[in-house]
Each structure stands twice: as structure tokens, then as C-alpha cells.
C-alpha positions as CSV (number, residue, x, y, z in Angstrom):
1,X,-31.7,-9.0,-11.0
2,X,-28.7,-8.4,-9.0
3,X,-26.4,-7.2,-11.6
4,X,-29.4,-4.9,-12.2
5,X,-29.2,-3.2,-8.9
6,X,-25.2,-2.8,-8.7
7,X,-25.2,-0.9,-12.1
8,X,-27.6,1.5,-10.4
9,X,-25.0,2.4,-7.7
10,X,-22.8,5.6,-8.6
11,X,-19.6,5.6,-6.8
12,X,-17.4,8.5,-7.7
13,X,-13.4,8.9,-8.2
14,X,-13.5,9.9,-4.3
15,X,-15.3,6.7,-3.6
16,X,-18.0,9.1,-2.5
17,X,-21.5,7.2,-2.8
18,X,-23.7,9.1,-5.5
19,X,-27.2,7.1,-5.8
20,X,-28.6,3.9,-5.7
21,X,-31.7,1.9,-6.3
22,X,-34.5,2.5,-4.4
23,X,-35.1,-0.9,-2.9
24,X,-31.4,-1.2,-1.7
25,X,-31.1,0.0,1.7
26,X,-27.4,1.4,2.9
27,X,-26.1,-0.9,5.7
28,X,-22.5,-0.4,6.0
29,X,-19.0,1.6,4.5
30,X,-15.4,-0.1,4.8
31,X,-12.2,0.6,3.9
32,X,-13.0,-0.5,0.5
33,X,-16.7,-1.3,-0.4
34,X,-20.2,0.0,0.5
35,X,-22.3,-2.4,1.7
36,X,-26.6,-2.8,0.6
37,X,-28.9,-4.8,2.4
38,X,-31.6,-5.5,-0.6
39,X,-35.1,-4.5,1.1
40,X,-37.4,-7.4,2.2
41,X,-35.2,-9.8,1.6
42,X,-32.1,-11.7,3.8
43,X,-29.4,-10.7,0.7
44,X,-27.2,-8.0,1.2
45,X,-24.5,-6.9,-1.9
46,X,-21.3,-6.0,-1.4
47,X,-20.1,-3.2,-4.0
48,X,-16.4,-2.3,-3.8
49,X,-14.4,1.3,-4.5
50,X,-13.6,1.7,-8.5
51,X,-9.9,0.7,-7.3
52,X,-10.5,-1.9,-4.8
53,X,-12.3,-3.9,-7.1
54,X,-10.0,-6.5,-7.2
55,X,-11.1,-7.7,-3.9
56,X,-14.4,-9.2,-5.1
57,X,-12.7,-11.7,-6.2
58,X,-10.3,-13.0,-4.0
59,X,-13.5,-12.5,-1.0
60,X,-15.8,-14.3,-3.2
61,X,-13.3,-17.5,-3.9
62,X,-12.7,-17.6,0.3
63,X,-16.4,-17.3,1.2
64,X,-16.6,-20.5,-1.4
65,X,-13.9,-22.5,0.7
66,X,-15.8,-21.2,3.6
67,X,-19.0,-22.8,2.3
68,X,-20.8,-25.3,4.3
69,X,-19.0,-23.2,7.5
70,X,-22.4,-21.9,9.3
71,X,-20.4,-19.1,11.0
72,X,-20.0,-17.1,7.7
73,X,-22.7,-16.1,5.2
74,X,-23.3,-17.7,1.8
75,X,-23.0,-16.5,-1.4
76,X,-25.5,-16.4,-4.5
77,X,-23.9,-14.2,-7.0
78,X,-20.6,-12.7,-7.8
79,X,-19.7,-10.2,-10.5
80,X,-16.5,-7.8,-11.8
81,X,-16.9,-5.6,-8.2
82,X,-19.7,-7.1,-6.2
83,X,-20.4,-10.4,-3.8
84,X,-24.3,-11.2,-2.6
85,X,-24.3,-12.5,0.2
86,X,-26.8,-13.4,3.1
87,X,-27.3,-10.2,4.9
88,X,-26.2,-10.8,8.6
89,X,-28.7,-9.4,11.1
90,X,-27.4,-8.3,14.8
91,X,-25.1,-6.6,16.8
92,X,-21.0,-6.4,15.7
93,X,-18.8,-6.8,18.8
94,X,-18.3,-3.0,18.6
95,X,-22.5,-2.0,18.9
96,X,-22.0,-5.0,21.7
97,X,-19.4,-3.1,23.5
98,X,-20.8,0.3,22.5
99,X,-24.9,-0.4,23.9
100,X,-23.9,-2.4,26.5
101,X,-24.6,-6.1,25.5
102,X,-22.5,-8.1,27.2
103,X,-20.2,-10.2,25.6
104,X,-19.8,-13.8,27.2
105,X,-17.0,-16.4,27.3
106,X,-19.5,-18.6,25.6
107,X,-19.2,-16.2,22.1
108,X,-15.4,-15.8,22.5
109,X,-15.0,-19.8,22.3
110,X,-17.6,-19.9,19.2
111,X,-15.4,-17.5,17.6
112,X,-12.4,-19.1,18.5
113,X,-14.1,-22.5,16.9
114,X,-15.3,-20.4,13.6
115,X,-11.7,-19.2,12.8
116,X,-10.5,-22.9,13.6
117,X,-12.9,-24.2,11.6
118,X,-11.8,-21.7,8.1
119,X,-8.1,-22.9,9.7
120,X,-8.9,-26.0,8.8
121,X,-9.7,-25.4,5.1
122,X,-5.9,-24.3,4.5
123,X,-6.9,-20.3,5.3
124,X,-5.3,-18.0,7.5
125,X,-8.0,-15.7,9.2
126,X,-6.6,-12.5,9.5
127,X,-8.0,-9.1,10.0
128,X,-10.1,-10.1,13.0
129,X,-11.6,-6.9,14.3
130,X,-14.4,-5.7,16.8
131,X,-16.3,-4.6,13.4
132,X,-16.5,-7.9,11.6
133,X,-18.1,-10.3,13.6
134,X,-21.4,-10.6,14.7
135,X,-23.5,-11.4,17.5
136,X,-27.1,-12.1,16.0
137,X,-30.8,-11.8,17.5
138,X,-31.1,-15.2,18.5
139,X,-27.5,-15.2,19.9
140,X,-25.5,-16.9,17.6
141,X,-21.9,-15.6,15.7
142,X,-21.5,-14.6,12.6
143,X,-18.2,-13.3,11.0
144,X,-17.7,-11.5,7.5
145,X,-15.3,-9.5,5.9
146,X,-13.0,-12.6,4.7
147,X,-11.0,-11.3,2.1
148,X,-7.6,-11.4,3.8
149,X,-8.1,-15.0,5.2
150,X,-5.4,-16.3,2.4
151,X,-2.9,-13.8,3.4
152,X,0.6,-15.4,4.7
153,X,1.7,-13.5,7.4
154,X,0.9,-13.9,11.4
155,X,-2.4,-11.8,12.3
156,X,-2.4,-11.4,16.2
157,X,-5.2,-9.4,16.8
158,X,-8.1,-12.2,17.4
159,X,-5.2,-12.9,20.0
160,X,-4.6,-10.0,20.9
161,X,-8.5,-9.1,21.4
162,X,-9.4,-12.2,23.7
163,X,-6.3,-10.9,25.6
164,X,-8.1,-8.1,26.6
165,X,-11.2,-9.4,26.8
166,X,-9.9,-11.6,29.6
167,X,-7.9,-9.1,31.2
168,X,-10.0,-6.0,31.1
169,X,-13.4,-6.8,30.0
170,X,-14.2,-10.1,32.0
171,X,-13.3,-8.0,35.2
172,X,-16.0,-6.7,37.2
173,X,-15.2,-3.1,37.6
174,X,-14.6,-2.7,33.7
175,X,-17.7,-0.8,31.6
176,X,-19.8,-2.9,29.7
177,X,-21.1,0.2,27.8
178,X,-17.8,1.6,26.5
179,X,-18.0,4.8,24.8
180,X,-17.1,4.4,20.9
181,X,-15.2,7.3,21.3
182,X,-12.7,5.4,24.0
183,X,-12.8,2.1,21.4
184,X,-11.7,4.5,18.2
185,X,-9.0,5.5,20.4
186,X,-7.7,2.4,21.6
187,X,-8.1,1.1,17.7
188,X,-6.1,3.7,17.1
189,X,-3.1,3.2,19.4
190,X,-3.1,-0.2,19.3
191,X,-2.6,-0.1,14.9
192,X,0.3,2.0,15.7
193,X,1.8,-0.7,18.1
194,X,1.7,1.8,21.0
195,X,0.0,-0.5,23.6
196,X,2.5,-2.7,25.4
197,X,2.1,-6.2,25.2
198,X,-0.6,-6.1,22.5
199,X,2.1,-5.2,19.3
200,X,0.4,-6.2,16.0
């Protein structure tokens, strides 16, 4: 069924989306996949770029290692250059900060226990962004986008984001509807180290 529905998805050479099937609905486009939650259901497939396709692999074998880890969706099906997955319902830290849902110690020290929890496993959760995890309807967090959790180096920027979060955000006077604009710009600055004291 599955495999059904990713060969009817037409990604050009410009990773340009083309067409897809009729009962996949268009949830979400990353650096390198598109992203389909499959109507009336709770699956969602994960179809990466022509050259990124090597990905699917390394993100499928982590979400396995992650398994049993309620904090991150399951997997059902993996192909060539797709994952299915559960489709993740709710609001990413970025909608939070962007509609004005407040954003509490309490989910800062789930995620903190999530990541610990895939530290645990012998990963090393990297690539922890505003975009990428998840606060759902009934208030619980969920994180995706795992596939550089096996990479060596030091990633600071869950670090680097509760830094702020207990500097800036926690503080009365700070928004708690931030325009995206403001958050693209920050995103910006802060990836090319120009924000002092929060270097990559």
C-alpha cells in the first residue's frame, strides 16, 4: 500500500514537488524530504530529495534504536527513499512561539528527559531545533527528525536553546507571540555564530 503511494510522488531534479496521490495530504518540506500525512489515518510518509535519499536509511535504523522511546514516533515501513511513520499531531516549538502558546518549564524538562533517554541508547541527539519537536493536543512532546542522532561531534543548540529560553523567554516582559519573522532572523544569526555566548 505504501510503496504504492510513494511511487505516485514526482519530485523533480530541482526537488520541486510535481504530484502526488490524492489521499496523501502535504504536511511538511525540510532540507531534504517532503513530508505526507496519509488522509484518515495517524501514518505520515516521509519521502526524501532524489539526492538525499541516503538518509532514509540512516533515519530509519535510529528511529529503530529509538523504539520503545514514547517521545518519538514509530515506524511501520521503510523503503529505498521513504520512512512511515506515526504522523505527530500538534504545535512545533516554532507555531508555539509564533501563536502564542506558551511554552512551560514542565516541556523543557520532558525534552531534556527525551534526548536523555535516546542518550542512553548510545546516540548523540544533535540537530535540536525549534522546528522538530512537538508539543501535541493533549500536551505531551514529541520529537522527530532523528537522522543526525549518530553523528560524533558536540551539538550545542538544545543547550543553547534552554539558554535562552531561561534568559529571555521565562522573563515576564519577553513576547510570548514572537513574530516568525524575528525567529527566522535570530535562526539566522545564531547559524552563523554571530550571537555572543550562544556559538554553535
Amino acid at each position: 500500500m505504501y510503496q504504492e503511494l510513494v511511487h505516485s510522488i514526482n519530485i523533480n531534479k530541482k526537488n520541486r514537488l510535481v504530484d502526488f496521490h490524492p489521499s496523501l495530504q502535504l504536511v511538511g518540506t525540510g532540507r531534504s524530504a517532503f513530508v505526507f500525512r496519509v488522509k484518515c489515518s495517524n501514518k505520515a510518509i516521509k519521502v526524501f530529495f532524489p539526492q538525499s535519499v541516503y538518509i532514509a536509511k540512516e533515519e530509519a535504523e535510529i528511529y529503530q534504536t529509538l523504539k520503545g522511546i514514547h517521545y518519538f514516533p514509530c515506524i511501520y515501513e521503510t523503503g529505498a527513499n521513504y520512512v512511515v511513520m506515526d504522523y505527530v499531531e500538534g504545535d512545533t516549538l516554532f507555531d508555539c512561539m509564533t501563536n502564542g502558546r506558551v511554552i512551560t518549564d514542565a516541556h523543557i524538562k520532558e525534552i531534556d528527559y527525551a534526548l536523555l533517554l535516546a542518550a542512553n541508547t548510545g546516540l548523540n541527539p544533535s540537530d535540536i531545533h525549534l522546528r522538530n519537536i512537538f508539543i501535541t493536543p493533549d500536551n505531551q512532546v514529541k520529537l522527530i527528525d532523528v537522522a543526525r542522532y549518530r553523528q560524533k561531534k558536540d551539538c550545542r543548540q538544545w543547550s543553547n536553546l534552554k539558554k535562552a529560553h531561561r534568559q529571555f523567554y521565562r522573563k515576564r516582559f519577553f513576547w510570548k507571540k514572537v513574530p516568525s519573522a524575528f525567529l527566522n532572523a535570530v535562526a539566522f544569526l545564531y547559524k552563523k555564530g554571530l550571537i555572543p555566548s550562544y556559538r554553535l
